[in-house]
C-alpha positions as CSV (number, residue, x, y, z in Angstrom):
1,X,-25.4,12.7,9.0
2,X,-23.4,13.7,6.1
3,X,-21.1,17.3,6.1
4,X,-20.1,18.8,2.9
5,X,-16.6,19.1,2.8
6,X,-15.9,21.1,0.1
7,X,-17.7,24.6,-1.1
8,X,-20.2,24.1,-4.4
9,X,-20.0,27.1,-6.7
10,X,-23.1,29.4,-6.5
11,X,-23.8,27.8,-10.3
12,X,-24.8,24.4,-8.6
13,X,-28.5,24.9,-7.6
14,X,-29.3,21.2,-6.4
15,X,-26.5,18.9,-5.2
16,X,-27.6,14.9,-4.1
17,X,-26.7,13.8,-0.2
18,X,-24.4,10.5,-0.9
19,X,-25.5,9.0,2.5
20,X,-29.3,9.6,2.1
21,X,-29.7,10.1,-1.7
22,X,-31.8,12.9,-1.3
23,X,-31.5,16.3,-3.7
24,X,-31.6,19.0,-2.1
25,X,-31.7,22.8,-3.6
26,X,-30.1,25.4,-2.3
27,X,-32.6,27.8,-2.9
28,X,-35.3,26.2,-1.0
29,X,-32.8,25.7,2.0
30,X,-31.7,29.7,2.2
31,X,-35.7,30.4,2.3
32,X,-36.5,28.2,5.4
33,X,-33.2,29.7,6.9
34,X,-33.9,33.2,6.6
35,X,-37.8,32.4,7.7
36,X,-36.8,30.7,10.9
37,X,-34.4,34.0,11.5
38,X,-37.4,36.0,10.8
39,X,-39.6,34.3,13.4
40,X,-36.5,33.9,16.0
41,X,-35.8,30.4,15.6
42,X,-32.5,28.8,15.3
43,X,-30.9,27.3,12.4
């Protein structure tokens, strides 16, 4: 599993995982945060 080391600027919306290729966007990731809060799951 891959850790980002250093902060993106809130500019950069999608970033790609080097180990796994993958894009992932930020946005999507905040939502499903916040929801699992919301229903009392952990992160």
């Amino acid at each position: 599993m891959w850790l980002q080391t250093k902060e993106l600027s809130l500019d950069i919306r999608e970033w790609q995982c080097p180990d796994c290729k993958n894009t992932h966007d930020r946005d999507i990731n905040a939502a499903i945060n916040i929801k699992k809060i919301a229903v009392g799951t952990t992160v």
